[in-house]
BAFI-3210 file (N, C-alpha, C; in Angstrom, 3 decimals, decimal comma, padded with zeros to 6 digits):
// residues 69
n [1|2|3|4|5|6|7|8|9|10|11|12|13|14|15|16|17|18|19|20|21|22|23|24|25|26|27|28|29|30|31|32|33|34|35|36|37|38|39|40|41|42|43|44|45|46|47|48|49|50|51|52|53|54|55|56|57|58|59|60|61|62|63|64|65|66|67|68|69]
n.u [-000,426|000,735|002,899|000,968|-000,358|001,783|002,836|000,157|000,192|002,638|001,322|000,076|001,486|003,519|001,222|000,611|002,918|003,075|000,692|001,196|003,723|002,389|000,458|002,535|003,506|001,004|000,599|002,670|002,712|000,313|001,314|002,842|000,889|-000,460|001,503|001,921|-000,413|-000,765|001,605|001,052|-001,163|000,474|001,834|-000,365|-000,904|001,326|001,357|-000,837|-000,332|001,874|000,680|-001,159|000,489|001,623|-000,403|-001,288|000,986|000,952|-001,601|-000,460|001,982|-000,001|-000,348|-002,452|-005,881|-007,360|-009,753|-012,969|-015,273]
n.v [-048,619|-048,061|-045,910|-043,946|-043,482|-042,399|-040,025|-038,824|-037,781|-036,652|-034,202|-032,987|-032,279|-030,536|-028,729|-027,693|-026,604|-024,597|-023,075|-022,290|-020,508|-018,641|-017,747|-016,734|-014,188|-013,298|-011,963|-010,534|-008,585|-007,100|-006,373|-004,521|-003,266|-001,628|-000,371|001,459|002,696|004,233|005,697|007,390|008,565|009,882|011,647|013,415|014,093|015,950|017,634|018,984|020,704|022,147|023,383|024,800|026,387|027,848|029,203|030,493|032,352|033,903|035,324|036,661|038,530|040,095|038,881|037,720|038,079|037,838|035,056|035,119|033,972]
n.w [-013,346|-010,833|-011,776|-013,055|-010,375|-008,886|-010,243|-010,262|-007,084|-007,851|-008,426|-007,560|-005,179|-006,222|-007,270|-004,128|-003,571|-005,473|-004,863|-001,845|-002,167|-004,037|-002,112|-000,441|-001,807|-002,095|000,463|000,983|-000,578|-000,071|002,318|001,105|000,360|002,331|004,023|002,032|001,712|004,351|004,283|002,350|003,360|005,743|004,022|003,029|004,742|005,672|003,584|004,076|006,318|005,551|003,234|004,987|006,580|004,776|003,629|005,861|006,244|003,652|004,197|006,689|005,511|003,738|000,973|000,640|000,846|004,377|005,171|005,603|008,282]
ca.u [-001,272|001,592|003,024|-000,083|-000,371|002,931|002,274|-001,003|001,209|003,654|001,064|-000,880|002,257|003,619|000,486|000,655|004,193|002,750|-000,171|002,269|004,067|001,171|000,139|003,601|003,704|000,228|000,560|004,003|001,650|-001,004|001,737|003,249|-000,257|-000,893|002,374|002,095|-001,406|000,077|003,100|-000,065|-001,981|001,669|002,301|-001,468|-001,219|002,468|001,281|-002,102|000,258|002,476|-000,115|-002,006|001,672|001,745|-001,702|-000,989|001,975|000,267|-002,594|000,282|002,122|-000,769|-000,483|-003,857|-006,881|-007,801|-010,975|-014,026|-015,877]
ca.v [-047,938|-046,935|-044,954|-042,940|-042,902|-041,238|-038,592|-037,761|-037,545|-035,628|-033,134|-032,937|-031,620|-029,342|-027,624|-027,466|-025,616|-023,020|-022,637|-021,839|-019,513|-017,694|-017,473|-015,606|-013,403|-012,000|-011,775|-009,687|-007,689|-006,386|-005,321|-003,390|-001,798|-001,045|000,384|001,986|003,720|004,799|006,898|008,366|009,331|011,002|013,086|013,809|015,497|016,802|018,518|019,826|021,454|023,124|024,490|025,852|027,359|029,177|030,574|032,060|033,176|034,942|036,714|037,637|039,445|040,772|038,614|036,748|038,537|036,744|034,374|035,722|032,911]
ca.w [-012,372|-009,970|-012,435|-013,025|-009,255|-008,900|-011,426|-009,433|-006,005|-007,773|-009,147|-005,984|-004,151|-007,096|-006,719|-003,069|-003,322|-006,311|-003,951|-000,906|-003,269|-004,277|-000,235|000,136|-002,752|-001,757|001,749|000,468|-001,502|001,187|003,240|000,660|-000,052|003,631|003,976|001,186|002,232|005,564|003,904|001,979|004,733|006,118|003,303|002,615|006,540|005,951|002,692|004,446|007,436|004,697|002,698|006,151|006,879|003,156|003,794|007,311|005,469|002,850|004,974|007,401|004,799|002,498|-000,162|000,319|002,370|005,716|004,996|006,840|008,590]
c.u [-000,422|002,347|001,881|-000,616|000,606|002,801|001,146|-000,482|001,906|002,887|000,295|000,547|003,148|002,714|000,459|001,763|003,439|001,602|000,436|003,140|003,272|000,778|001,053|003,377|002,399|-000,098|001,791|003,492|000,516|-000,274|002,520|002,002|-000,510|-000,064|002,158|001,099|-001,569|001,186|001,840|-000,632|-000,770|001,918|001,053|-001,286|-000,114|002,028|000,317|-001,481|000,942|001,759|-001,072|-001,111|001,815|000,457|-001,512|-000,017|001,343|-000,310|-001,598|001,196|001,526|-000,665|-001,952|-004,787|-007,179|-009,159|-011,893|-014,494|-015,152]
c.v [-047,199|-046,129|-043,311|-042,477|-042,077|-039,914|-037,409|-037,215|-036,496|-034,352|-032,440|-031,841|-030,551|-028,209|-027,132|-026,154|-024,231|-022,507|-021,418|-020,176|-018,435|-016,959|-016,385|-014,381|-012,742|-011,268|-010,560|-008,453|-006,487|-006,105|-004,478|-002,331|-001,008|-000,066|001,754|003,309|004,317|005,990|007,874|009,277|010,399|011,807|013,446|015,041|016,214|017,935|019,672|020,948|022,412|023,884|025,443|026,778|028,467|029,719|031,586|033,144|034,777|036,027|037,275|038,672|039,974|040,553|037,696|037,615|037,431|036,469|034,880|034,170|032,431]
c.w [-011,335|-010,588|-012,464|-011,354|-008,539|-009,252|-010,628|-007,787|-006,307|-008,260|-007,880|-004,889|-004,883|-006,825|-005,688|-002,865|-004,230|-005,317|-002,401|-001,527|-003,626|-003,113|-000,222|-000,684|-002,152|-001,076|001,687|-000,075|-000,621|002,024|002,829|000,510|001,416|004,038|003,324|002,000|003,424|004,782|003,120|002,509|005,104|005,475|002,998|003,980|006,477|004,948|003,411|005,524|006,644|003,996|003,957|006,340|006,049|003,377|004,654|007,141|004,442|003,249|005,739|006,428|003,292|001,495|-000,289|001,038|002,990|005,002|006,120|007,049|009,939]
res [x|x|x|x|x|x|x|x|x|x|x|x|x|x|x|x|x|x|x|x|x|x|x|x|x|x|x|x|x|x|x|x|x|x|x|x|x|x|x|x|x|x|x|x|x|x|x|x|x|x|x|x|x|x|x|x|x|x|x|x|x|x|x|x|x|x|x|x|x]
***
């Protein structure tokens, strides 16, 4: 019986650590995605500023007509 109560002790706190483990790894995880979708956002607005720049470009030297509106 203390055998088999060992066993359940030692499985009880095995899991505890893969549990722990798991905790880190996903918590590791959601701040790579957050990150991640931040640098997104930055080049989504750096691209949108460069392509506004190549338009004004264009209409200023007559390669696009100016947009009415």
């Amino acid at each position: 019986m203390k055998s088999e109560y060992r066993q359940a002790v030692e499985l009880v706190i095995a899991q505890e650590a893969k549990l722990a483990e798991a905790r880190e790894i996903h918590e590791e995880a959601v701040a790579r995605v957050t990150q991640t979708a931040e640098w997104i956002s930055l080049n989504e607005a750096s691209l949108n500023a460069c392509e506004d720049r190549l338009a004004k470009l264009e209409v200023k030297l007559g390669l696009k007509p100016q947009a009415s509106g």
